[in-house]
DRENPA-3360 file (N, C-alpha, C; in nm, 2 decimals, always signed):
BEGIN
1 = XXXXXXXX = +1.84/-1.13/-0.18/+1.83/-1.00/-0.11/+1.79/-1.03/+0.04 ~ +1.84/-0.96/+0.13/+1.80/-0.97/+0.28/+1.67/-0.95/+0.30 ~ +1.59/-0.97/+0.40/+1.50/-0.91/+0.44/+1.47/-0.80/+0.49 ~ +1.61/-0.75/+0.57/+1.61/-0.62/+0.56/+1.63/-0.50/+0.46 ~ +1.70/-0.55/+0.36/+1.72/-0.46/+0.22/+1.55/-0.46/+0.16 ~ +1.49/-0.60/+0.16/+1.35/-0.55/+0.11/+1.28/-0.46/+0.16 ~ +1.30/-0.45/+0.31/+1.16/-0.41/+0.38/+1.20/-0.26/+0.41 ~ +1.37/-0.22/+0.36/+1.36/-0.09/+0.37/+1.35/-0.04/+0.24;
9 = XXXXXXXX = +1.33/-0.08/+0.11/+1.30/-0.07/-0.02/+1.13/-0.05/-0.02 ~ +1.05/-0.15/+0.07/+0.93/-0.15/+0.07/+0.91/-0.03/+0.18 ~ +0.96/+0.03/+0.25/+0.97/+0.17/+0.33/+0.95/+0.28/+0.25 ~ +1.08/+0.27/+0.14/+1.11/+0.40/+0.07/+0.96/+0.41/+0.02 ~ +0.92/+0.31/-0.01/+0.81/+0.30/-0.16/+0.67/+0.39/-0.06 ~ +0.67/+0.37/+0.06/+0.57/+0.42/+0.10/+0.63/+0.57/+0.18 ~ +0.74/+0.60/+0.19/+0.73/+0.70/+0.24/+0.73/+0.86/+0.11 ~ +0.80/+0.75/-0.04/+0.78/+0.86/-0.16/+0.66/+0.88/-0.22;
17 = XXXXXXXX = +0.55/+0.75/-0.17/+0.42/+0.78/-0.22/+0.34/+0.89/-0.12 ~ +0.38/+0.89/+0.00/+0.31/+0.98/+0.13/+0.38/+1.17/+0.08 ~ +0.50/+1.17/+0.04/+0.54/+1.32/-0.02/+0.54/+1.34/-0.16 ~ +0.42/+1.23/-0.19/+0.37/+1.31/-0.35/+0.48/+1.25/-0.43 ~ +0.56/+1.19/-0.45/+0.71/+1.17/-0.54/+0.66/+1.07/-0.59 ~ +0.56/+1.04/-0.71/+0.52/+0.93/-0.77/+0.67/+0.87/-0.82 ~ +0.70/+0.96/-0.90/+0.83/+0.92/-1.00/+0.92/+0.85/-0.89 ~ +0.97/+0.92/-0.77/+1.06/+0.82/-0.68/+1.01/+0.70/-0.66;
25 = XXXXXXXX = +0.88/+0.69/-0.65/+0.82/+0.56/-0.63/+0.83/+0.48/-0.73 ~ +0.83/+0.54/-0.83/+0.87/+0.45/-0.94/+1.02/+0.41/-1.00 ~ +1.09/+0.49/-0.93/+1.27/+0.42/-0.93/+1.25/+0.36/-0.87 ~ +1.20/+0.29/-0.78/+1.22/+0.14/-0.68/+1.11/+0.01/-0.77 ~ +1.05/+0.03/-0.90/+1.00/-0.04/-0.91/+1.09/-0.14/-1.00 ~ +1.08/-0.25/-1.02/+1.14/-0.37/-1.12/+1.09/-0.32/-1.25 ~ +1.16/-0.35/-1.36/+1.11/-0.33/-1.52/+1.01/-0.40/-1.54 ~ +0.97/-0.53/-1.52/+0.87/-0.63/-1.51/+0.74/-0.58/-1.40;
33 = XXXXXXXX = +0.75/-0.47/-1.33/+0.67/-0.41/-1.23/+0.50/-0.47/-1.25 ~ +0.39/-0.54/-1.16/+0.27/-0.56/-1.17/+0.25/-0.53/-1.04 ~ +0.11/-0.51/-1.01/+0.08/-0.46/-0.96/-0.10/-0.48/-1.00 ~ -0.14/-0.59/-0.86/-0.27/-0.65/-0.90/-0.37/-0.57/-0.73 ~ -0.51/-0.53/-0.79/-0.61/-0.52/-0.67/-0.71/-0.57/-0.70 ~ -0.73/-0.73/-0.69/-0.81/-0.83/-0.66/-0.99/-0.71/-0.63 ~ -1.03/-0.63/-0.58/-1.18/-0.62/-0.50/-1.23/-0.52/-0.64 ~ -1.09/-0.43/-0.69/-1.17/-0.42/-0.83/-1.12/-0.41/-0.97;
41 = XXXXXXXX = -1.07/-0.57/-0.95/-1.02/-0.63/-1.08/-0.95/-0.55/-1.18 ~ -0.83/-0.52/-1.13/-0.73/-0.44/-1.18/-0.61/-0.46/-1.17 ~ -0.52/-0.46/-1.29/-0.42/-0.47/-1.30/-0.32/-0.39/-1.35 ~ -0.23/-0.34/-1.30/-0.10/-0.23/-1.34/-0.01/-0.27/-1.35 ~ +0.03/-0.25/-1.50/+0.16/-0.29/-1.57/+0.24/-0.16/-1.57 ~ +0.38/-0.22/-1.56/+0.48/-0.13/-1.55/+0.48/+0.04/-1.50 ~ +0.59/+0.05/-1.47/+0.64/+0.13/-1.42/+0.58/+0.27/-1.45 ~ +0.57/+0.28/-1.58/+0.46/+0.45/-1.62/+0.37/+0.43/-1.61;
49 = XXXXXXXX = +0.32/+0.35/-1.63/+0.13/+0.33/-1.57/+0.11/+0.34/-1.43 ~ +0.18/+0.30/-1.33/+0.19/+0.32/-1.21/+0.18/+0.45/-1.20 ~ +0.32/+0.53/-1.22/+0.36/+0.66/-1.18/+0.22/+0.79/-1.24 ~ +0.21/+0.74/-1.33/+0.05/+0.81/-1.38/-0.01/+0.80/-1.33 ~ -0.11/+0.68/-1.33/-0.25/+0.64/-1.23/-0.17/+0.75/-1.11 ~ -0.08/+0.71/-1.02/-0.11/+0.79/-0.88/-0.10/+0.94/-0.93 ~ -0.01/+0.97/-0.98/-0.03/+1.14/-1.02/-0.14/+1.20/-1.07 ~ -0.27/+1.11/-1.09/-0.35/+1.17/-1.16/-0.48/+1.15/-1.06;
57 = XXXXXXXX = -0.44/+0.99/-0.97/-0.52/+1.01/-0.83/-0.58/+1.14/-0.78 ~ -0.70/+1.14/-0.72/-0.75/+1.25/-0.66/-0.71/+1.23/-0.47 ~ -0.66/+1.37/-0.45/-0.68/+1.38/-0.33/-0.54/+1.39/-0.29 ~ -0.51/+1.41/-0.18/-0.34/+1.38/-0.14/-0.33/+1.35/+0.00 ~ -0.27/+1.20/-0.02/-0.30/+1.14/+0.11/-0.09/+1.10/+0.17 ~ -0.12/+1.14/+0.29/-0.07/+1.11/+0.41/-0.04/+0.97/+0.41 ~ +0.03/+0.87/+0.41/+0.07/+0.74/+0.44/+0.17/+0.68/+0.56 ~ +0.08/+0.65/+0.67/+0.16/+0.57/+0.75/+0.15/+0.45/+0.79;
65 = XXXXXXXX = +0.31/+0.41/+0.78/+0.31/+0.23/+0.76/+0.30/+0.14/+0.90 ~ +0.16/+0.11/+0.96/+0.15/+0.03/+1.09/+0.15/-0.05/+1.14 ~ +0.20/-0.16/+1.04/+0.30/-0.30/+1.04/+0.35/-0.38/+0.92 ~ +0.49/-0.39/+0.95/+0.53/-0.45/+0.81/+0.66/-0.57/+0.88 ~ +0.63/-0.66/+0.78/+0.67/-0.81/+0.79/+0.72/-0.83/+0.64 ~ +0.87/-0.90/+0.68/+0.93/-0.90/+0.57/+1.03/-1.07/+0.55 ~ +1.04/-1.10/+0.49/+1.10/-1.23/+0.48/+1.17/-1.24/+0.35 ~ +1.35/-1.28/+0.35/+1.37/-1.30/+0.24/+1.32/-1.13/+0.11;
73 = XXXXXXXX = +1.29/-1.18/+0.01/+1.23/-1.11/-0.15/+1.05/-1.09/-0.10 ~ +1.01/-1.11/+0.02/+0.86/-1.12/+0.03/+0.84/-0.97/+0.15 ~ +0.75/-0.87/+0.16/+0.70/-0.82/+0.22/+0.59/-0.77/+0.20 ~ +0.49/-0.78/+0.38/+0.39/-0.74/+0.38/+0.36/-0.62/+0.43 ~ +0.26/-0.52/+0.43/+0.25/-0.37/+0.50/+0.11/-0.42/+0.54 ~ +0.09/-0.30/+0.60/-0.06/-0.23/+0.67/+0.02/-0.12/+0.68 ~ -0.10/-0.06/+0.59/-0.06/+0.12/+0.59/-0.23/+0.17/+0.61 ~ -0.18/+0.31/+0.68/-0.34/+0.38/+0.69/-0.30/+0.52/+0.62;
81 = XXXXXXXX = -0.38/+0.57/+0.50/-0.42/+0.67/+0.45/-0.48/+0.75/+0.49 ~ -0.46/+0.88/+0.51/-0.54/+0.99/+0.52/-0.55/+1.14/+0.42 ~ -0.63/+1.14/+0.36/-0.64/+1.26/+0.24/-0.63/+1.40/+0.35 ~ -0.48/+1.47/+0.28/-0.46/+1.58/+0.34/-0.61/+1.70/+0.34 ~ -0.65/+1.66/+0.20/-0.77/+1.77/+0.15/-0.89/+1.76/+0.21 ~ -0.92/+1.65/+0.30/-1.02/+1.63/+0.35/-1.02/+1.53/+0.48 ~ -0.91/+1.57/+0.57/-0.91/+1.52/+0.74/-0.99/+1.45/+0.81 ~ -1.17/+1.52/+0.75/-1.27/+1.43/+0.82/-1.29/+1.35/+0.78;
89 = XXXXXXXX = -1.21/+1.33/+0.67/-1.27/+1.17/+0.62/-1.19/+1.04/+0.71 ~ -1.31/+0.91/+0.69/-1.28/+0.82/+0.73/-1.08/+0.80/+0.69 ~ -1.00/+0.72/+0.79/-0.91/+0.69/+0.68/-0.90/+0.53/+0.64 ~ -0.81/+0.56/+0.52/-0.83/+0.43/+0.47/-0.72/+0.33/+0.47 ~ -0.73/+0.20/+0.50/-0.64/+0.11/+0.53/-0.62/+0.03/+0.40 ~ -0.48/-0.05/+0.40/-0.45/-0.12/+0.31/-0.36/-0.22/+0.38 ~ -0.40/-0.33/+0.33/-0.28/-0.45/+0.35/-0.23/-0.50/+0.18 ~ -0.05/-0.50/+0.17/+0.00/-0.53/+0.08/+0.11/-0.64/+0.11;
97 = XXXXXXXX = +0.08/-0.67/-0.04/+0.22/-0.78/-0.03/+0.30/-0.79/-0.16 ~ +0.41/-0.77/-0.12/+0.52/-0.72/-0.23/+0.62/-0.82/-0.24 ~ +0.66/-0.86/-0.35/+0.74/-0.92/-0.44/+0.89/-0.85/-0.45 ~ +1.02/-0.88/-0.44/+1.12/-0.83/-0.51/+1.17/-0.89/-0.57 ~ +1.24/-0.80/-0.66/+1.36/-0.85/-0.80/+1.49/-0.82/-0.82 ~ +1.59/-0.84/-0.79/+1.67/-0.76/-0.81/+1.71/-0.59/-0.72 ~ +1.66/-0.59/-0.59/+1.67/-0.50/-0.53/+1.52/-0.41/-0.57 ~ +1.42/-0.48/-0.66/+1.33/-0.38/-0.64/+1.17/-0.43/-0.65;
105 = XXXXXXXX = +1.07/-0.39/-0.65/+0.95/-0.43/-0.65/+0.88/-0.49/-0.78 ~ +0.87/-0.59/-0.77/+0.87/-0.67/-0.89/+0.69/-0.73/-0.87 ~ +0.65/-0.75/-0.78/+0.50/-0.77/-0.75/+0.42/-0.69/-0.67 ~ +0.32/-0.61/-0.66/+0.24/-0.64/-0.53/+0.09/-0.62/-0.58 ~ +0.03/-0.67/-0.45/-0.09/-0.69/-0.42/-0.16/-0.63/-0.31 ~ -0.27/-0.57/-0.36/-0.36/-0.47/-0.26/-0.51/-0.50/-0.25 ~ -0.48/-0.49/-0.08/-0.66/-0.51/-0.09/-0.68/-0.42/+0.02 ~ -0.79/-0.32/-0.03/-0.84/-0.24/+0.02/-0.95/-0.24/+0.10;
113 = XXXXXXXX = -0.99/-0.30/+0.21/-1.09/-0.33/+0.31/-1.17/-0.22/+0.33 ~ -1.30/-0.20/+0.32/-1.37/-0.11/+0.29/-1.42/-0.15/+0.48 ~ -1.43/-0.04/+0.60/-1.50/-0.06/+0.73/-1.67/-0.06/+0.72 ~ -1.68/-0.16/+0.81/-1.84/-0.18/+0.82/-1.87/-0.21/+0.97 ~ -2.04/-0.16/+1.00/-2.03/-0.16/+1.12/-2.09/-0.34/+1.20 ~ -2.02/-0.35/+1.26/-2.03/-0.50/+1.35/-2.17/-0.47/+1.37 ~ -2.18/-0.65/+1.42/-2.33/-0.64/+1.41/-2.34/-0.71/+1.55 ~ -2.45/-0.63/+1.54/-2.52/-0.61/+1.70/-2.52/-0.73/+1.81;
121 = XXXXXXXX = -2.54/-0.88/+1.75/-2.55/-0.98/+1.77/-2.41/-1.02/+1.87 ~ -2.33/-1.00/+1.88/-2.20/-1.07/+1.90/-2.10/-0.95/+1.99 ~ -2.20/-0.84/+2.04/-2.16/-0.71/+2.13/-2.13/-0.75/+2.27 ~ -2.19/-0.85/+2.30/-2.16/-0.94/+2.44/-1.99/-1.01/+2.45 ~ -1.95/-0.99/+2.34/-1.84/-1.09/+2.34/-1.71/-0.98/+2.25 ~ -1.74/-0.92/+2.23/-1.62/-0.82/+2.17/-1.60/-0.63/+2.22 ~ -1.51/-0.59/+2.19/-1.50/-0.42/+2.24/-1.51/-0.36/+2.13 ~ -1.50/-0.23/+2.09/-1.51/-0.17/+1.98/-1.34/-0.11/+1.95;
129 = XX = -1.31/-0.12/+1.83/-1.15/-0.08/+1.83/-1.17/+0.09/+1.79 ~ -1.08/+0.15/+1.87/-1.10/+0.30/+1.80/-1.01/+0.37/+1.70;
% end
């Protein structure tokens, strides 16, 4: 598979999770579908465990994808979340890395970076990002 066929496969996946369409997100997944987040030791197998877990998620978040790198069957994202239901909230970032199979998502991997504030020490030498 091209690199370009992945990384617009890894598009679809984030633009049907951003308009609520779990199930569409879940036609782009591989039959073998996993789906690991390493920070709190969790793993999602197949395709209806997927499509569940997010439909059953709290909140409804907005997804936009702010860099994505794709090579060959391999792509990565940076997407930033924002819960429709609650605007003031912080949003939340994600960097993924996705697997294909066969034209569909056969791996990925999420790590969800929780922000914390820099420390005071090292203000001489850095800006603040907004």
């Amino acid at each position: 598979m091209s690199a370009a066929s992945s990384r617009q496969t890894v598009e679809q996946f984030w633009q049907r999770l951003s308009t609520f369409d779990f199930a569409g997100a879940g036609d782009l997944l591989h039959e073998d579908y996993v789906c690991e987040w390493p920070q709190s030791r969790e793993r999602i197998r197949g395709r209806a465990n997927f499509v569940a877990l997010n439909a059953a998620y709290p909140g409804r978040w907005v997804i936009a994808i702010e860099r994505i790198v794709a090579c060959g069957d391999q792509v990565v994202t940076e997407v930033t979340m924002r819960n429709q239901l609650a605007p003031a909230q912080v949003p939340v970032v994600a960097v993924s890395f996705f697997e294909l199979n066969s034209g569909k998502i056969r791996y990925e991997r999420d790590y969800w970076p929780e922000p914390y504030a820099a420390p005071a020490d090292r203000a001489q030498w850095v800006e603040p990002l907004q």
